[in-house]
LUMTIMAR-494700 format. One record per residue (C-alpha): residue number from 1; residue in three letters; x, y, z. Coordinates in nm, 3 decimals, decimal comma. Example, Ala and Ser with C-alpha at 12.3 -4.5 7.8 and 13.67 -1.06 7.14 Angstrom:
<roros>
RORO_i_aa_xx_yy_zz
RORO_1_ALA_1,230_-0,450_0,780
RORO_2_SER_1,367_-0,106_0,714
</roros>
This chain:
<roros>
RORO_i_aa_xx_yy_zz
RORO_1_UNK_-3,709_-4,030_-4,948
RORO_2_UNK_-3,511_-3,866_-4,643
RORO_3_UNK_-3,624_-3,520_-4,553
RORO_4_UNK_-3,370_-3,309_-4,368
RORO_5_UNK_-3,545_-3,010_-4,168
RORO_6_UNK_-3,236_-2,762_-4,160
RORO_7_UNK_-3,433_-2,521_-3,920
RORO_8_UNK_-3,383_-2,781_-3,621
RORO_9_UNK_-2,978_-2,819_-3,716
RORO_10_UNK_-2,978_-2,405_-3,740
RORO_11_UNK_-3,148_-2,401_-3,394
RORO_12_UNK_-2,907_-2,672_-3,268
RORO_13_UNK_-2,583_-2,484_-3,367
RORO_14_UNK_-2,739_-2,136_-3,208
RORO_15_UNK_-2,814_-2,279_-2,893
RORO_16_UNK_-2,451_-2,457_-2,901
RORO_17_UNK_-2,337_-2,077_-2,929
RORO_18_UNK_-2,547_-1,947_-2,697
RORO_19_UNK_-2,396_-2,222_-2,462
RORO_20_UNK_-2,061_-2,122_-2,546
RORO_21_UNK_-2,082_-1,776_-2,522
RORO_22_UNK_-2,260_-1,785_-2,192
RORO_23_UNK_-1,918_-2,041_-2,050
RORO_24_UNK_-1,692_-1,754_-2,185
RORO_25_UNK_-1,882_-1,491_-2,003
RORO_26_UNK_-1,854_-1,715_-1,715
RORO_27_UNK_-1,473_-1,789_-1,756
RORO_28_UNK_-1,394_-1,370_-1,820
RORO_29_UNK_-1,591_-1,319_-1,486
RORO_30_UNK_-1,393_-1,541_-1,286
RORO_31_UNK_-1,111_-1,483_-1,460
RORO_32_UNK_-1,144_-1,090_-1,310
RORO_33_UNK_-1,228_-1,223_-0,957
RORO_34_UNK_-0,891_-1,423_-0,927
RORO_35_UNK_-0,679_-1,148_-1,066
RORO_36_UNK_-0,861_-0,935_-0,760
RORO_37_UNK_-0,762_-1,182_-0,549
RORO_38_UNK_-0,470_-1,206_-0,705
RORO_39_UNK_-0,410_-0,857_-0,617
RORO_40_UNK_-0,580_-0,761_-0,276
RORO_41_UNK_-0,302_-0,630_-0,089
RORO_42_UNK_-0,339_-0,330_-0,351
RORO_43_UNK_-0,685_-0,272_-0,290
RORO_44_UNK_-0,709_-0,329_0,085
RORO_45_UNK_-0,528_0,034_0,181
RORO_46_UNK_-0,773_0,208_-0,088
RORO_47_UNK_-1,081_0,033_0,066
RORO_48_UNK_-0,979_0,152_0,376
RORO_49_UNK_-0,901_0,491_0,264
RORO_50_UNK_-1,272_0,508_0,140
RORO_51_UNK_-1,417_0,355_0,444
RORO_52_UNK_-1,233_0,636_0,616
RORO_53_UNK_-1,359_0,903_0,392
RORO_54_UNK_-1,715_0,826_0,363
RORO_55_UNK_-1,714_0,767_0,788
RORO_56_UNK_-1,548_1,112_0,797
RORO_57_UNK_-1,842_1,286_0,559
RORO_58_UNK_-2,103_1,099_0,783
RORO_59_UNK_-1,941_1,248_1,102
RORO_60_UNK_-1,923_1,601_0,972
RORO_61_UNK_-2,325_1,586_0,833
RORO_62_UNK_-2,465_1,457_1,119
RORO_63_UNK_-2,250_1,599_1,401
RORO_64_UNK_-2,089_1,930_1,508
RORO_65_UNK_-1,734_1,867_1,519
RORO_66_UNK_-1,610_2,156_1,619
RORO_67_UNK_-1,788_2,293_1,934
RORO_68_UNK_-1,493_2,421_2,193
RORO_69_UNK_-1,510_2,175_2,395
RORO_70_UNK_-1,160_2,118_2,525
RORO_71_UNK_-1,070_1,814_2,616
RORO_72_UNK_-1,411_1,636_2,656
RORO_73_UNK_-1,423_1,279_2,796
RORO_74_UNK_-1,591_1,020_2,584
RORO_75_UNK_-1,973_1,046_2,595
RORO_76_UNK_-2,272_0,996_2,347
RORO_77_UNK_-2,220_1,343_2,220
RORO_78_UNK_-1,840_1,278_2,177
RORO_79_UNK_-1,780_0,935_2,126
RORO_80_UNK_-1,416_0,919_2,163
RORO_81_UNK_-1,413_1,248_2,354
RORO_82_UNK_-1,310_1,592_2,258
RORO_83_UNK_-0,877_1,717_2,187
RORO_84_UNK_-0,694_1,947_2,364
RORO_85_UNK_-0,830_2,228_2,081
RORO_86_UNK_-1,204_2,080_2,124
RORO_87_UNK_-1,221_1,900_1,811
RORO_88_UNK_-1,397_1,612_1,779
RORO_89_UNK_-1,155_1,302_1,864
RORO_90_UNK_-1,355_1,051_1,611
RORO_91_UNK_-1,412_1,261_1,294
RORO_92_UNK_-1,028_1,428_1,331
RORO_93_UNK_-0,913_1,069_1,384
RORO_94_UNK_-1,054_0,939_1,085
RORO_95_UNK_-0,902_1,228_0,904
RORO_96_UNK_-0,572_1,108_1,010
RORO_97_UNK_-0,583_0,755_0,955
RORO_98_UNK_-0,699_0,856_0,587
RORO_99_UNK_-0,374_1,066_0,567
RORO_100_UNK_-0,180_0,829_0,691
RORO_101_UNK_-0,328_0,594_0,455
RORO_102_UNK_-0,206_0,812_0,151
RORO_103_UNK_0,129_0,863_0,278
RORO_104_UNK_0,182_0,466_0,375
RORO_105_UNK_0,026_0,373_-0,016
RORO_106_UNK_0,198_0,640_-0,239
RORO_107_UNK_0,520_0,547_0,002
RORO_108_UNK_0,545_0,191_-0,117
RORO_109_UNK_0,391_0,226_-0,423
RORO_110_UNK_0,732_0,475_-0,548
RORO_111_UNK_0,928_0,240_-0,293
RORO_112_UNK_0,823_-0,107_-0,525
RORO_113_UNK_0,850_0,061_-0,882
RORO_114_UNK_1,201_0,269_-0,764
RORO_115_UNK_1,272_-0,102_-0,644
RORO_116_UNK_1,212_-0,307_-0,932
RORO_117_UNK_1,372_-0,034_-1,154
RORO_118_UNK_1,670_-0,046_-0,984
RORO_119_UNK_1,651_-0,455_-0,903
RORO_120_UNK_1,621_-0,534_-1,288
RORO_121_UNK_1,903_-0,251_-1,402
RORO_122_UNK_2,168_-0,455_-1,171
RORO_123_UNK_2,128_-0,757_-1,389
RORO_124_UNK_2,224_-0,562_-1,676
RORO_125_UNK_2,553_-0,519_-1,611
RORO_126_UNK_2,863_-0,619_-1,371
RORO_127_UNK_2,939_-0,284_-1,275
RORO_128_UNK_2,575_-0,141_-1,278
RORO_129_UNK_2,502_-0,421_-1,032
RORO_130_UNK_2,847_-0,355_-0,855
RORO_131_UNK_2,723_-0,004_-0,788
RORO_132_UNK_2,356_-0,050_-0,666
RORO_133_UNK_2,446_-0,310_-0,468
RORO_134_UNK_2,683_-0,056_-0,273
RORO_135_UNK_2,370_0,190_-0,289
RORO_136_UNK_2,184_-0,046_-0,134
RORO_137_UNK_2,405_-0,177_0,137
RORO_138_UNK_2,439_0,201_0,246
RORO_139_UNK_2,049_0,292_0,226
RORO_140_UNK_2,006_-0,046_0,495
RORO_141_UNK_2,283_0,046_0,693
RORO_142_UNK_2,124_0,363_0,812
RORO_143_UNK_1,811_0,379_1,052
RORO_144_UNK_1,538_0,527_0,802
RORO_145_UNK_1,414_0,792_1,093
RORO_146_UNK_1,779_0,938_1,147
RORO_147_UNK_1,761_0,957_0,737
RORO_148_UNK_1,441_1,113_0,698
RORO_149_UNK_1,498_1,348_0,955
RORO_150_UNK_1,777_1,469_0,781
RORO_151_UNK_1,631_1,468_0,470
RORO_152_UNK_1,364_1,723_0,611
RORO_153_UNK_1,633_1,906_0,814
RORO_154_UNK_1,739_2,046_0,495
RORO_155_UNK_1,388_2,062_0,265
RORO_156_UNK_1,124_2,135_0,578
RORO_157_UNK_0,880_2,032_0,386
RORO_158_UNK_0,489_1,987_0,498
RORO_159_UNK_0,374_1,828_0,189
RORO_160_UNK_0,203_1,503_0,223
RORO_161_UNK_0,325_1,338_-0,092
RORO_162_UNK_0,646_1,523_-0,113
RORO_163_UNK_0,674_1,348_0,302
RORO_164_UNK_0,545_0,998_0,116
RORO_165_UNK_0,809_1,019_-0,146
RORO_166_UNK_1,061_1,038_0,128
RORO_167_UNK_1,004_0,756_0,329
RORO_168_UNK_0,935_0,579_-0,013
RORO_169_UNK_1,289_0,659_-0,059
RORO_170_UNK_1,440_0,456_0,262
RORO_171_UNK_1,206_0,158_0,142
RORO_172_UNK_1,342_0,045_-0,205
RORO_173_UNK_1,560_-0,193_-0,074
RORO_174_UNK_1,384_-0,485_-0,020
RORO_175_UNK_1,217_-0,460_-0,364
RORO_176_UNK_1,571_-0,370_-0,506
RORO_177_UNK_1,709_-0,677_-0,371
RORO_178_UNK_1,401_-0,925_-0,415
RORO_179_UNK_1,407_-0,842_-0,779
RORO_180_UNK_1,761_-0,872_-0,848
RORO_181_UNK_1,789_-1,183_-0,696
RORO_182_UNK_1,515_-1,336_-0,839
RORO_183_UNK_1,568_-1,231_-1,189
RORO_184_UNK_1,917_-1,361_-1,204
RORO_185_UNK_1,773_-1,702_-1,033
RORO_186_UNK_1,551_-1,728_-1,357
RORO_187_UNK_1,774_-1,620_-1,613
RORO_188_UNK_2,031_-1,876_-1,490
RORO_189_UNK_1,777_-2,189_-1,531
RORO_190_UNK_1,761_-2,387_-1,832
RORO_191_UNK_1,401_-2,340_-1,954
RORO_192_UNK_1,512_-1,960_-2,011
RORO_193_UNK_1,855_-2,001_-2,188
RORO_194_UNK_1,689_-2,276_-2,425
RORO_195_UNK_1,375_-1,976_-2,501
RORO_196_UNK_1,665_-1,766_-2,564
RORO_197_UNK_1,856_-1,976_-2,803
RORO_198_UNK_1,493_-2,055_-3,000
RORO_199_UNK_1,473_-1,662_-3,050
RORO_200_UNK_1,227_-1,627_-2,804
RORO_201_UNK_1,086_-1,181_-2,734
RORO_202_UNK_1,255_-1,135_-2,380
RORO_203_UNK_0,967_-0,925_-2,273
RORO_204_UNK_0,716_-1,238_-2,359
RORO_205_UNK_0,987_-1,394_-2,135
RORO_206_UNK_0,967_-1,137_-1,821
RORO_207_UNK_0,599_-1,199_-1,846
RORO_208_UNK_0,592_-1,521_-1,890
RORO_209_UNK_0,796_-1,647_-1,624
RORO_210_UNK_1,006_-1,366_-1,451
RORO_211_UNK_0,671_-1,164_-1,329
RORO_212_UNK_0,494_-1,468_-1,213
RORO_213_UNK_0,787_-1,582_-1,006
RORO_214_UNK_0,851_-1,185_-0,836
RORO_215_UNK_0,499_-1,106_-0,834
RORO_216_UNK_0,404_-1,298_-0,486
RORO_217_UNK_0,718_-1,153_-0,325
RORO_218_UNK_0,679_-0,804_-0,417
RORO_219_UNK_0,313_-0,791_-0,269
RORO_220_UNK_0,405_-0,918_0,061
RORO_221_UNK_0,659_-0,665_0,052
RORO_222_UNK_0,409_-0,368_-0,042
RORO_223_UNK_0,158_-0,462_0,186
RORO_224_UNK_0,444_-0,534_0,474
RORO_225_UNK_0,609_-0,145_0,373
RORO_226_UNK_0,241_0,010_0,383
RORO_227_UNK_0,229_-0,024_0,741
RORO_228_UNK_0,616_0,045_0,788
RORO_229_UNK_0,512_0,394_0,635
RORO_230_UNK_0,234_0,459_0,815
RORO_231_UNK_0,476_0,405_1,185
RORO_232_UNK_0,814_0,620_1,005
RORO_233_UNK_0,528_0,930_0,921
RORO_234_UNK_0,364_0,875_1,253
RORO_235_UNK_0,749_0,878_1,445
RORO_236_UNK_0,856_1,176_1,195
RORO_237_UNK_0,554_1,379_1,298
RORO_238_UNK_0,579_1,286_1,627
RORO_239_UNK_0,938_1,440_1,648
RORO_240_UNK_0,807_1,738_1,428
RORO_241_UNK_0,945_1,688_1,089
RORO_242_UNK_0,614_1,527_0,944
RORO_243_UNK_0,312_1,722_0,808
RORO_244_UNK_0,133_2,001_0,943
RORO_245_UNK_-0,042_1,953_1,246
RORO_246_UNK_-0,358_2,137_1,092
RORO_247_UNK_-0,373_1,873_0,819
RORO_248_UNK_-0,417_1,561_1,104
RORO_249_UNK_-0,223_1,260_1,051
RORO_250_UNK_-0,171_0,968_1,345
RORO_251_UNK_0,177_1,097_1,430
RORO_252_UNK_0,049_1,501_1,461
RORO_253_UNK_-0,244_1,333_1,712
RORO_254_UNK_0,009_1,206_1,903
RORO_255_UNK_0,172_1,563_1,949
RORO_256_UNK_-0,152_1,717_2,064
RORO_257_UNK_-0,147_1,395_2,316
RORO_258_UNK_0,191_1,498_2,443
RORO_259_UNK_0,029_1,805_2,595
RORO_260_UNK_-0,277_1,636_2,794
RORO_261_UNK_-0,081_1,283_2,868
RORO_262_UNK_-0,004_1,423_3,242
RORO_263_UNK_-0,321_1,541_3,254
RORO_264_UNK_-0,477_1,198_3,252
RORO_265_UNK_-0,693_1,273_2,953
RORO_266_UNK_-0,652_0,914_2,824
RORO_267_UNK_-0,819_0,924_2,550
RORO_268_UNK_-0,618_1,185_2,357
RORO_269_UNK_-0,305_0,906_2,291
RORO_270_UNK_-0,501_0,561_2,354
RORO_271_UNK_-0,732_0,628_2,009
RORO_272_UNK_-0,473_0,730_1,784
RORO_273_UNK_-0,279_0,465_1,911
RORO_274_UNK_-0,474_0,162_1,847
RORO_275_UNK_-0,558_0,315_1,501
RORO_276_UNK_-0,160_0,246_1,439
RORO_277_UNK_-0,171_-0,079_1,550
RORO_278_UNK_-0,481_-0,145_1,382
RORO_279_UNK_-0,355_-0,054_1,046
RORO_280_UNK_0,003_-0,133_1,059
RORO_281_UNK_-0,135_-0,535_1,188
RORO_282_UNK_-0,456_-0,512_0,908
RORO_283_UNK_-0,150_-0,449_0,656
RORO_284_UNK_0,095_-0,690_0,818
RORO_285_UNK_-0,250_-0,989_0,824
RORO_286_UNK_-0,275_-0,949_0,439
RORO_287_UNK_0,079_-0,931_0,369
RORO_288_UNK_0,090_-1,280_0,533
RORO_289_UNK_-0,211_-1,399_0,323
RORO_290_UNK_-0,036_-1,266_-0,017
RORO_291_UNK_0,244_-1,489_0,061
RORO_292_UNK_0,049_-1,862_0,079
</roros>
């Protein structure tokens, strides 16, 4: 007589689930690390924006920022020296570059959804694409600074995200045309009129294979246009137009260095000018990683 001990086959088929649900666990985690990496040109200005702010709050415990001091060589009280107001050249300079973080993020983040927007509406229609193709052919032909300098000519505006929106404005044009170009390159191949004919949701289809096929090309794109921003706020400042000087961003460090550049006080222009580079090539390094 044959005995079957069901305990052993119930303990069998938990640890089989146990097994199971510790592979799916596995699978969801790295399932979020590749859409991270998937995505790191996104999170790269924001972790620099916090390393910025926290750096900034450590300054301003620790150290007296503000002591009168004008125009202090670097020393081991001031690292990178005192500004032609005797502020403290390292804590106001990583006020700036978190500024001109926001500005450079907010201005291609409105620049790539303005972009796409206007990139997917042109394949709509013959003479919806006639006429933001014309839009767009005028918004390249001018030099964004000349544009923006209008542009605040007339509103004289100090407002950091009203100044992002701006130069987000003179940057849609590359998404604009990326989009459009690659959307009609996909709705012209076979695979997608045959998903058509079958009856197929054509927002399962812009997920399925439009998205994927845009996706690399508009992150290079962002990442390339957050350091584009950060040098057309940095010029428009420089000239005047940009935010107020009070408010520090790397072009209204650059007017303060105007004053002391004969002077030979060095230190007031070389700092906030390696943070532009720095930035502007940090941006330009992953925007060349997004695209392998």
């Amino acid at each position: 007589m044959i005995i079957l001990d069901f305990t052993k086959i119930e303990n069998k088929e938990k640890l089989n689930s146990s097994f199971i649900k510790i592979d799916l666990q596995k699978y969801n985690f790295f399932k979020r690390l590749i859409f991270l990496k998937n995505y790191t040109v996104f999170f790269i200005p924001i972790i620099l924006y916090l390393s910025f702010f926290s750096t900034e709050k450590l300054i301003s415990s620790y150290f007296n920022i503000y002591r009168n001091e004008i125009l202090l060589s670097p020393s081991l009280n001031h690292v990178l020296g005192t500004d032609y107001f005797g502020n403290d050249m390292l804590y106001i300079l990583t006020k700036a570059c978190k500024n001109s973080l926001i500005i450079g993020y907010i201005a291609s983040l409105s620049a790539l959804s303005l972009g796409v927007i206007m990139g997917f509406l042109s394949t709509l229609n013959r003479i919806l694409d006639y006429y933001i193709t014309v839009l767009i052919d005028v918004f390249n032909s001018m030099p964004s600074i000349i544009f923006l300098i209008f542009l605040q000519s007339f509103l004289k505006s100090n407002n950091i995200y009203i100044i992002a929106l701006l130069i987000g404005l003179t940057m849609f044009t590359s998404y604009a045309k990326v989009s459009r170009n690659k959307i009609i390159e996909v709705k012209n191949k076979d695979f997608y009129k045959a998903s058509l004919l079958m009856g197929a949701n054509k927002l399962y289809l812009f997920k399925k294979h439009i998205y994927p096929y845009l996706k690399t090309q508009l992150m290079y794109i962002f990442a390339f246009n957050v350091g584009k921003a950060i040098l057309l706020e940095s010029s428009l400042s420089f000239f005047g137009f940009g935010i107020l000087i009070q408010e520090y961003s790397l072009g209204s460090l650059l007017i303060d260095a105007k004053k002391s550049v004969f002077e030979n006080k060095w230190w007031t222009f070389l700092f906030p000018g390696l943070s532009i580079i720095f930035l502007v090539y940090t941006m330009k390094y992953f925007a060349q990683k997004s695209e392998k």
